[in-house]
MARROVEX-835330 format. One record per residue: residue in three letters; x, y, z of N, C-alpha, C in turn; residue number from 1. Coordinates in nm, 2 decimals, m for minus. Layout:
BEGIN
@residu = Ala, nc1 = X, nc2 = Y, nc3 = Z, cac1 = X, cac2 = Y, cac3 = Z, cc1 = X, cc2 = Y, cc3 = Z, num = NUM
...
REM end
This chain:
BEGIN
@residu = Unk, nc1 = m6.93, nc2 = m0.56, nc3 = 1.84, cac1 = m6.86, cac2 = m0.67, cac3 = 1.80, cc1 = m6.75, cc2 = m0.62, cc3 = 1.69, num = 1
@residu = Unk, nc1 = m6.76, nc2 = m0.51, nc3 = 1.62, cac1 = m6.71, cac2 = m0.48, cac3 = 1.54, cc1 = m6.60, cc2 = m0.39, cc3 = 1.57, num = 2
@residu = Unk, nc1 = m6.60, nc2 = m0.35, nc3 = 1.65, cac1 = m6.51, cac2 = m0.23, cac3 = 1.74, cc1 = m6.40, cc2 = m0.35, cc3 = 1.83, num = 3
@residu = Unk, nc1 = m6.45, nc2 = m0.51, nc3 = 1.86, cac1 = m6.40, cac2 = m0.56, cac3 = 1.95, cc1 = m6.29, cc2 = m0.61, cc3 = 1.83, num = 4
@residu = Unk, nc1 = m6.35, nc2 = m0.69, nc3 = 1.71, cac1 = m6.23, cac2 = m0.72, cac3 = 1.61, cc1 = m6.17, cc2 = m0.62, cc3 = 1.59, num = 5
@residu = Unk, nc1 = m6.17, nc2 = m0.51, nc3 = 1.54, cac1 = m6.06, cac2 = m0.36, cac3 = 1.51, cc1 = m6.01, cc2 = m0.38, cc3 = 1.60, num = 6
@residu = Unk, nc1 = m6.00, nc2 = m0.38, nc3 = 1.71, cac1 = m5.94, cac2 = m0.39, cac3 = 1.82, cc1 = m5.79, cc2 = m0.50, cc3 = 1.84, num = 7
@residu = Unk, nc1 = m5.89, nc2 = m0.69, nc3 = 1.83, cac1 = m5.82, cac2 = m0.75, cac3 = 1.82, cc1 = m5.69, cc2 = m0.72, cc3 = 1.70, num = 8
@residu = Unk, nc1 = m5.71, nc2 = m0.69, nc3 = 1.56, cac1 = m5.64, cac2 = m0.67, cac3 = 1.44, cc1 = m5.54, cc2 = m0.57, cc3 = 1.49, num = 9
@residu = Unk, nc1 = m5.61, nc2 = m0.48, nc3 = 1.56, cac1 = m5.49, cac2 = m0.33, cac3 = 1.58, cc1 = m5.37, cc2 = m0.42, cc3 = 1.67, num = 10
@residu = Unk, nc1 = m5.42, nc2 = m0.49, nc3 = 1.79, cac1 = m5.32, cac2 = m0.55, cac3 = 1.87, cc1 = m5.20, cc2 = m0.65, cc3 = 1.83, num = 11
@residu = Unk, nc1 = m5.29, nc2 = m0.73, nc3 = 1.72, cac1 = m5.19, cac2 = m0.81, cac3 = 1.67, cc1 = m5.09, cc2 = m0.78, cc3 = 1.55, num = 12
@residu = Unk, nc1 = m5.15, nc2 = m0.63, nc3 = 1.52, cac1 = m5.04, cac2 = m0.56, cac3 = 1.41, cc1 = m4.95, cc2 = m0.47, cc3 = 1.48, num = 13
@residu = Unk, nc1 = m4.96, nc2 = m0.45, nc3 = 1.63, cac1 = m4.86, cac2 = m0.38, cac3 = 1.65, cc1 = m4.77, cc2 = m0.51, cc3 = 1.77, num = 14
@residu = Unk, nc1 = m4.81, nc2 = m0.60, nc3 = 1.78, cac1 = m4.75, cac2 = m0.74, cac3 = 1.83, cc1 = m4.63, cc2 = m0.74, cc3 = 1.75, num = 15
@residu = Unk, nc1 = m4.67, nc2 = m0.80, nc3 = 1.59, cac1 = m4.60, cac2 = m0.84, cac3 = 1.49, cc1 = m4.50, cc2 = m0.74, cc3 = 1.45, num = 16
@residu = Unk, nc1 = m4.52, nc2 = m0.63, nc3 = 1.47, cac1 = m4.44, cac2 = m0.47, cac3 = 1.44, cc1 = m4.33, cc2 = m0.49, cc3 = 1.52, num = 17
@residu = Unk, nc1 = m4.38, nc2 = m0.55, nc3 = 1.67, cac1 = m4.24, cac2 = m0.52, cac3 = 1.76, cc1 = m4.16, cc2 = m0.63, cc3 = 1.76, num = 18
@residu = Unk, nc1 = m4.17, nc2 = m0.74, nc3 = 1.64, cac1 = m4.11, cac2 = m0.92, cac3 = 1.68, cc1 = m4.02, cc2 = m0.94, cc3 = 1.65, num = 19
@residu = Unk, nc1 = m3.90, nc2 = m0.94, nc3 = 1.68, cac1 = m3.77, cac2 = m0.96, cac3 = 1.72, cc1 = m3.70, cc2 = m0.86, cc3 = 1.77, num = 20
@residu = Unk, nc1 = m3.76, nc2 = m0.75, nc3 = 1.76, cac1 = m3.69, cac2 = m0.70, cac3 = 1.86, cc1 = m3.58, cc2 = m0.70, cc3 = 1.98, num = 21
@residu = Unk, nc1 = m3.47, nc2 = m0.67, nc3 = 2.00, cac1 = m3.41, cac2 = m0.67, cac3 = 2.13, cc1 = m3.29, cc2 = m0.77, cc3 = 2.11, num = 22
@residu = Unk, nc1 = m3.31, nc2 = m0.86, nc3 = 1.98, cac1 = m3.21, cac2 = m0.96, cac3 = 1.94, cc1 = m3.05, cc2 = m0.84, cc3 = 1.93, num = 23
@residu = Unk, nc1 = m2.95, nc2 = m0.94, nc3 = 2.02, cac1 = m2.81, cac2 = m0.88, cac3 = 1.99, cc1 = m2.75, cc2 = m0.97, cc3 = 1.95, num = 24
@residu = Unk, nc1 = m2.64, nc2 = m0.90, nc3 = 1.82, cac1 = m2.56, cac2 = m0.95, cac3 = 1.79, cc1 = m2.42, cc2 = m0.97, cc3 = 1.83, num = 25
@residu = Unk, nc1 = m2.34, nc2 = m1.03, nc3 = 1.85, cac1 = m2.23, cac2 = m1.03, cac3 = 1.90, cc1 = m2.10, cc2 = m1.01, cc3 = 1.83, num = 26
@residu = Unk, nc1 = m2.00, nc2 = m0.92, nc3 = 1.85, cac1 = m1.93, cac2 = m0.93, cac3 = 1.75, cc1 = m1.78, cc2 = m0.93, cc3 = 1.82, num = 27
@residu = Unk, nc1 = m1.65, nc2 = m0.99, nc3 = 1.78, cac1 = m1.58, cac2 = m1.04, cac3 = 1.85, cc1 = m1.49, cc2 = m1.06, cc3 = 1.79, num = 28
@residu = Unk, nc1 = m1.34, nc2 = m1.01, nc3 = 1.85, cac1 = m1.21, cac2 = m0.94, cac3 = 1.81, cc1 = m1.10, cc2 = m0.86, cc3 = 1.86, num = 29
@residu = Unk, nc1 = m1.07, nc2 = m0.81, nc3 = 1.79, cac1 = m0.92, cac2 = m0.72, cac3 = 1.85, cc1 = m0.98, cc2 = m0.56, cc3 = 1.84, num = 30
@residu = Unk, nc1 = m1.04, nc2 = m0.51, nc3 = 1.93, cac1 = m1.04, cac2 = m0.40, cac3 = 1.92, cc1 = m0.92, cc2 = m0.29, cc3 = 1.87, num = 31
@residu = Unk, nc1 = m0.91, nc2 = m0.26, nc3 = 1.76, cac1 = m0.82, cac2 = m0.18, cac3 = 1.66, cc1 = m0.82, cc2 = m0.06, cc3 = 1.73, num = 32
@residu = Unk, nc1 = m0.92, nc2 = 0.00, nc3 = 1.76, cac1 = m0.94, cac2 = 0.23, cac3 = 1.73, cc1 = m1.05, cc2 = 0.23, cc3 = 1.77, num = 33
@residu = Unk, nc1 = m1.05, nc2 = 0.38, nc3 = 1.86, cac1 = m1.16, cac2 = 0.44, cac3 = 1.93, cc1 = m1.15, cc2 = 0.56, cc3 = 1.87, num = 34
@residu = Unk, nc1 = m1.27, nc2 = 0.58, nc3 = 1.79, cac1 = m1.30, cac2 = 0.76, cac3 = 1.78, cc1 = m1.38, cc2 = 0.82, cc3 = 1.84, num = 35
@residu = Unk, nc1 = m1.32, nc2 = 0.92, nc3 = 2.00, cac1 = m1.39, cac2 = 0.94, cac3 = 2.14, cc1 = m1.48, cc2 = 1.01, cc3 = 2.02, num = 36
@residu = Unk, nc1 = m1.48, nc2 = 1.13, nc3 = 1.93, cac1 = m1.57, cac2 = 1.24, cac3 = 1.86, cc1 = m1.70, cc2 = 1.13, cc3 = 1.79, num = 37
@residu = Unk, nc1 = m1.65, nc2 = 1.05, nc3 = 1.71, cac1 = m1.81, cac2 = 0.99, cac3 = 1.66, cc1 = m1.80, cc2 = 0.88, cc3 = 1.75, num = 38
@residu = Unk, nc1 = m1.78, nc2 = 0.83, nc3 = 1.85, cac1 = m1.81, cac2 = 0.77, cac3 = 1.91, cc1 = m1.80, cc2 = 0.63, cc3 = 1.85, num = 39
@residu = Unk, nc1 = m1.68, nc2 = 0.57, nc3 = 1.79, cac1 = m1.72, cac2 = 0.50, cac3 = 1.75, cc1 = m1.56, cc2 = 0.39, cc3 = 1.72, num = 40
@residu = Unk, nc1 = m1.60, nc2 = 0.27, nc3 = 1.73, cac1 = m1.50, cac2 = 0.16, cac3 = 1.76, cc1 = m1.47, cc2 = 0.08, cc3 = 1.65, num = 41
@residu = Unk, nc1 = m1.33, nc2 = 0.03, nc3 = 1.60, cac1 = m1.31, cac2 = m0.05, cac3 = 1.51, cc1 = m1.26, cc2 = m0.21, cc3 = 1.56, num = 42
@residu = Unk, nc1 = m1.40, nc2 = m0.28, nc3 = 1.55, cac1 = m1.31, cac2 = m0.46, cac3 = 1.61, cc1 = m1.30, cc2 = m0.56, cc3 = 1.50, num = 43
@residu = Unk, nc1 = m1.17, nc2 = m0.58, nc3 = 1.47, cac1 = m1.13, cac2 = m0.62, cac3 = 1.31, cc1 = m1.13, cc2 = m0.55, cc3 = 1.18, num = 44
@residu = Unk, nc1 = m1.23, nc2 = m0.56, nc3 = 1.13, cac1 = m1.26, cac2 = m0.48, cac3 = 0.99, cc1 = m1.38, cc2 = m0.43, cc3 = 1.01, num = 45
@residu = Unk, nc1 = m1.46, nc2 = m0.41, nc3 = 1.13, cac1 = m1.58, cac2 = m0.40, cac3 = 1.14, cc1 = m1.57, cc2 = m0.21, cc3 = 1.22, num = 46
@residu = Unk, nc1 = m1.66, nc2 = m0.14, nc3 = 1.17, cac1 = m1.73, cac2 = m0.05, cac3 = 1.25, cc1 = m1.81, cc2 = m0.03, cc3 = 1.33, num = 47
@residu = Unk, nc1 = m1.81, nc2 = 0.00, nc3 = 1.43, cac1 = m1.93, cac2 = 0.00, cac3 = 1.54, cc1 = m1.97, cc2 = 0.13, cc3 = 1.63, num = 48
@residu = Unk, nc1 = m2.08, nc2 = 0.21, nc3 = 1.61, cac1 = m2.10, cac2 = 0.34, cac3 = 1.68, cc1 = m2.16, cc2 = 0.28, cc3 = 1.79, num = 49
@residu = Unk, nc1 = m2.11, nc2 = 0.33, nc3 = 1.94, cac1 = m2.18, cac2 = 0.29, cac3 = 2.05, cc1 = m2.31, cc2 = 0.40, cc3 = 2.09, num = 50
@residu = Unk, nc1 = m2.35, nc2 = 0.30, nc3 = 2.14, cac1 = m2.48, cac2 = 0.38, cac3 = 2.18, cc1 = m2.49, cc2 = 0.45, cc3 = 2.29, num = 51
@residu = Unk, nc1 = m2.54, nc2 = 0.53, nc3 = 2.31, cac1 = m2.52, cac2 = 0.63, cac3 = 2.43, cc1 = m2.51, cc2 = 0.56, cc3 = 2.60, num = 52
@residu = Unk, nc1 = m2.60, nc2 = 0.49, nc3 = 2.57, cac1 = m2.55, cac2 = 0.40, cac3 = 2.73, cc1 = m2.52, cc2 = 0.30, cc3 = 2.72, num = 53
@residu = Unk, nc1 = m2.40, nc2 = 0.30, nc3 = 2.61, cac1 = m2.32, cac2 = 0.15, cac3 = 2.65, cc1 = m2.23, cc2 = 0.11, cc3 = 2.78, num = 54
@residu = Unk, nc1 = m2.22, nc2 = 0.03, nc3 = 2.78, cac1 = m2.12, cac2 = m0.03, cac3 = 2.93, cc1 = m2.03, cc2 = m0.10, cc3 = 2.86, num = 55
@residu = Unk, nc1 = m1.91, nc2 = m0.04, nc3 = 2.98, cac1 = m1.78, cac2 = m0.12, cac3 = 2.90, cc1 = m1.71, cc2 = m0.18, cc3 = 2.98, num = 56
@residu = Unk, nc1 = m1.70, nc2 = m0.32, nc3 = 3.00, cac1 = m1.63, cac2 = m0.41, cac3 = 3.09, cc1 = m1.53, cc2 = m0.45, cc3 = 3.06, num = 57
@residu = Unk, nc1 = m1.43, nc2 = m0.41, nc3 = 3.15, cac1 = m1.30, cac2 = m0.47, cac3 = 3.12, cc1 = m1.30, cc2 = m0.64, cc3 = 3.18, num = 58
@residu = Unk, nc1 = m1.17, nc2 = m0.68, nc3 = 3.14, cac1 = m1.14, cac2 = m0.84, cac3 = 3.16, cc1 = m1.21, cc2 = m0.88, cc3 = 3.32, num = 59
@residu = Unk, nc1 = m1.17, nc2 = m0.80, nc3 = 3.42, cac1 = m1.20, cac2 = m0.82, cac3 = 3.59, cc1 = m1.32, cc2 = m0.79, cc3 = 3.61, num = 60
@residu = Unk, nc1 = m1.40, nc2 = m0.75, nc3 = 3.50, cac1 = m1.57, cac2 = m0.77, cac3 = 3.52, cc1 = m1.58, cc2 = m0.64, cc3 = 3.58, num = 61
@residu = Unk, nc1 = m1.55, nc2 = m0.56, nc3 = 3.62, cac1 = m1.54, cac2 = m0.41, cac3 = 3.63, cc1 = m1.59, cc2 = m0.33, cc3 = 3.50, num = 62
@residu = Unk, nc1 = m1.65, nc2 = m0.21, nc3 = 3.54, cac1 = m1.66, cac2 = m0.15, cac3 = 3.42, cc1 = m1.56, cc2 = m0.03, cc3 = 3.43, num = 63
@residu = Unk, nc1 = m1.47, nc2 = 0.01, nc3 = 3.30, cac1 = m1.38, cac2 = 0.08, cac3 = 3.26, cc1 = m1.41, cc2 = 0.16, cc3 = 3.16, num = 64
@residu = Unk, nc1 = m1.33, nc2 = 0.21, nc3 = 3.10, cac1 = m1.26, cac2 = 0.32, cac3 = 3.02, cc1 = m1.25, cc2 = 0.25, cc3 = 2.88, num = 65
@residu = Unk, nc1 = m1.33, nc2 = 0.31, nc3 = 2.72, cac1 = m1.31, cac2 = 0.21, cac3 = 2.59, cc1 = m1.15, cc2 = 0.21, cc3 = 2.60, num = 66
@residu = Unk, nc1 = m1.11, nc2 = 0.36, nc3 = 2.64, cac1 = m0.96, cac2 = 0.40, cac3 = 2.61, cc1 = m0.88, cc2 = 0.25, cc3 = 2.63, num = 67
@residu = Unk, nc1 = m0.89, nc2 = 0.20, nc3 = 2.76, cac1 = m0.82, cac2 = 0.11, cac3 = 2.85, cc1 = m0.84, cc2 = m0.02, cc3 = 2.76, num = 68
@residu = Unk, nc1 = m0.91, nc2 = m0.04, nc3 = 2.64, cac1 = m0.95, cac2 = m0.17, cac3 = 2.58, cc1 = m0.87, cc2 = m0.18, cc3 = 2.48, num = 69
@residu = Unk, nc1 = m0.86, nc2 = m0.07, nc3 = 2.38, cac1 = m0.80, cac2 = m0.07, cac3 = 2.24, cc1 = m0.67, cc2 = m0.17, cc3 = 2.30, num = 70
@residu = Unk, nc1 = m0.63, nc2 = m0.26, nc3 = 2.14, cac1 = m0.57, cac2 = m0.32, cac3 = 2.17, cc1 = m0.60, cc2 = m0.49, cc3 = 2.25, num = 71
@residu = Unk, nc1 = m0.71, nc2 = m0.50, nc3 = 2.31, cac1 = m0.70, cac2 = m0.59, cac3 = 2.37, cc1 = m0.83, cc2 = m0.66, cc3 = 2.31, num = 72
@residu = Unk, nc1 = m0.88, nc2 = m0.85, nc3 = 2.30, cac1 = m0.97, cac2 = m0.91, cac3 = 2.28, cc1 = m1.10, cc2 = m0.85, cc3 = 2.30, num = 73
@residu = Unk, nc1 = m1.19, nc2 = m0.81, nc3 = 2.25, cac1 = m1.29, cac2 = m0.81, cac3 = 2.30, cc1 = m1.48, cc2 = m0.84, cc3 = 2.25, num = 74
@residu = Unk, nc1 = m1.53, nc2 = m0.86, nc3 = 2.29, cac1 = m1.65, cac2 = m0.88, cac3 = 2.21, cc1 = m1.75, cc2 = m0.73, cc3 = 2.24, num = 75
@residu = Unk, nc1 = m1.84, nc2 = m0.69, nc3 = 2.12, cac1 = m1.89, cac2 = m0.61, cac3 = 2.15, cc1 = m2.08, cc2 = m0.70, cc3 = 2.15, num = 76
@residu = Unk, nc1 = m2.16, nc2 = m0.61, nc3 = 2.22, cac1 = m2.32, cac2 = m0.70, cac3 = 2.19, cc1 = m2.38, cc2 = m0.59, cc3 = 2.14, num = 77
@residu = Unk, nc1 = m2.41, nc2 = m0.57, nc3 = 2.00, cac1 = m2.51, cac2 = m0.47, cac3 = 1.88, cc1 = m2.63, cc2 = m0.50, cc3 = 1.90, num = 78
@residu = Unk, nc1 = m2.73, nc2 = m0.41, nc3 = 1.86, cac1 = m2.86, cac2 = m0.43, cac3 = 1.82, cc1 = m2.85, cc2 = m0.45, cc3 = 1.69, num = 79
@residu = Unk, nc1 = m2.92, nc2 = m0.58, nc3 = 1.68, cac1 = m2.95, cac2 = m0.60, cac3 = 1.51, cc1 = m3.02, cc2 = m0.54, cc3 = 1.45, num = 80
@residu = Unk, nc1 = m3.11, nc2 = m0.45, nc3 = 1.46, cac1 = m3.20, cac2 = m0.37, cac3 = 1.40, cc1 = m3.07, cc2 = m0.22, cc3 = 1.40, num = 81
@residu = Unk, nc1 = m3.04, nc2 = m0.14, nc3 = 1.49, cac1 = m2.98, cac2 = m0.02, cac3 = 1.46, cc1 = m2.81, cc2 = m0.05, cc3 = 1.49, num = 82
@residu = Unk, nc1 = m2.79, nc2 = m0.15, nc3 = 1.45, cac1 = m2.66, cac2 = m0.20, cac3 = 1.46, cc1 = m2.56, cc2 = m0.09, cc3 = 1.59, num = 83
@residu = Unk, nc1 = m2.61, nc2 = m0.07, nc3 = 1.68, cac1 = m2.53, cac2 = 0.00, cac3 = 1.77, cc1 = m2.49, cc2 = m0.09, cc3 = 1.88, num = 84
@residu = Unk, nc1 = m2.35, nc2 = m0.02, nc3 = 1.91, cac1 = m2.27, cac2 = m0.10, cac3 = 2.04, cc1 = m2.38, cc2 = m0.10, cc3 = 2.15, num = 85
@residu = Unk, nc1 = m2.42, nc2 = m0.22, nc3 = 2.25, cac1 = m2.48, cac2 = m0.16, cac3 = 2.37, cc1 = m2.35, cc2 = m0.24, cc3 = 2.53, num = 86
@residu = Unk, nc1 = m2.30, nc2 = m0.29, nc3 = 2.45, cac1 = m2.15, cac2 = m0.33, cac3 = 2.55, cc1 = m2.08, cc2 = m0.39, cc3 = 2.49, num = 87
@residu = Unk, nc1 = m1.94, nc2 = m0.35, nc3 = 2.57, cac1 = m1.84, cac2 = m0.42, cac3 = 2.49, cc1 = m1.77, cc2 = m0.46, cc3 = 2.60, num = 88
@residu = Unk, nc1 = m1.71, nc2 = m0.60, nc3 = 2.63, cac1 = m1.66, cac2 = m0.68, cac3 = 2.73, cc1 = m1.50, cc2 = m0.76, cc3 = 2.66, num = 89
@residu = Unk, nc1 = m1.39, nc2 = m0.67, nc3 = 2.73, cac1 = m1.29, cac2 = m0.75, cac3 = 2.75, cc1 = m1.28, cc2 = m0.87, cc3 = 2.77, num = 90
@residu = Unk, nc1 = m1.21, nc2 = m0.98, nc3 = 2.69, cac1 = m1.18, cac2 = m1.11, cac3 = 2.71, cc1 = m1.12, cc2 = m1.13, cc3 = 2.81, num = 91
@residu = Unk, nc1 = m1.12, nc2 = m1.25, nc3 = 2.91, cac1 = m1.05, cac2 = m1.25, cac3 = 3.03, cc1 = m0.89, cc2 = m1.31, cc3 = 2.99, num = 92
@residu = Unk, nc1 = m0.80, nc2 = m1.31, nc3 = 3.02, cac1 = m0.67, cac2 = m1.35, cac3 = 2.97, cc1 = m0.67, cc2 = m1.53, cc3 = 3.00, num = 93
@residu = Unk, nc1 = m0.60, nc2 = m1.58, nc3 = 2.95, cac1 = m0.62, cac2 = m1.75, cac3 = 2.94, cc1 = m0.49, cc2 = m1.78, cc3 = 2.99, num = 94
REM end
């Protein structure tokens, strides 16, 4: 019985360890600057390092080139825990 509660306790402390996880933040703007070397994107006044398999969608829902974005609307989606890019999606034109 005693092995079965340690057990229960271990489960629900590594439940609670992983809880919120996976939450993205979104962040949304004029993509400024791409630095291909640190890998990393300026949208407004903000910094953002992308993460190694980010995706990057241009306006036609295709995925493109960060190059082809600079300059144009875009929103990026961060992890809130390691604040890294995991996509950044072109605005569609209005």
């Amino acid at each position: 019985m005693k092995h079965l509660l340690a057990l229960a306790i271990a489960l629900t402390m590594i439940g609670s360890a992983n809880a919120g996880c996976g939450i993205k933040v979104p962040v949304s703007g004029k993509l400024a600057s791409y630095d291909k070397e640190k890998k990393e994107l300026k949208v407004g006044e903000q910094a953002i390092t992308l993460a190694a398999t980010a995706k990057i969608i241009g306006a036609d829902g295709k995925e493109t080139k960060i190059e082809d974005l600079v300059g144009k609307e875009v929103t990026v989606s961060t992890d809130k825990h390691n604040k890294k890019g995991e996509s950044v999606t072109a605005k569609k034109d209005a």
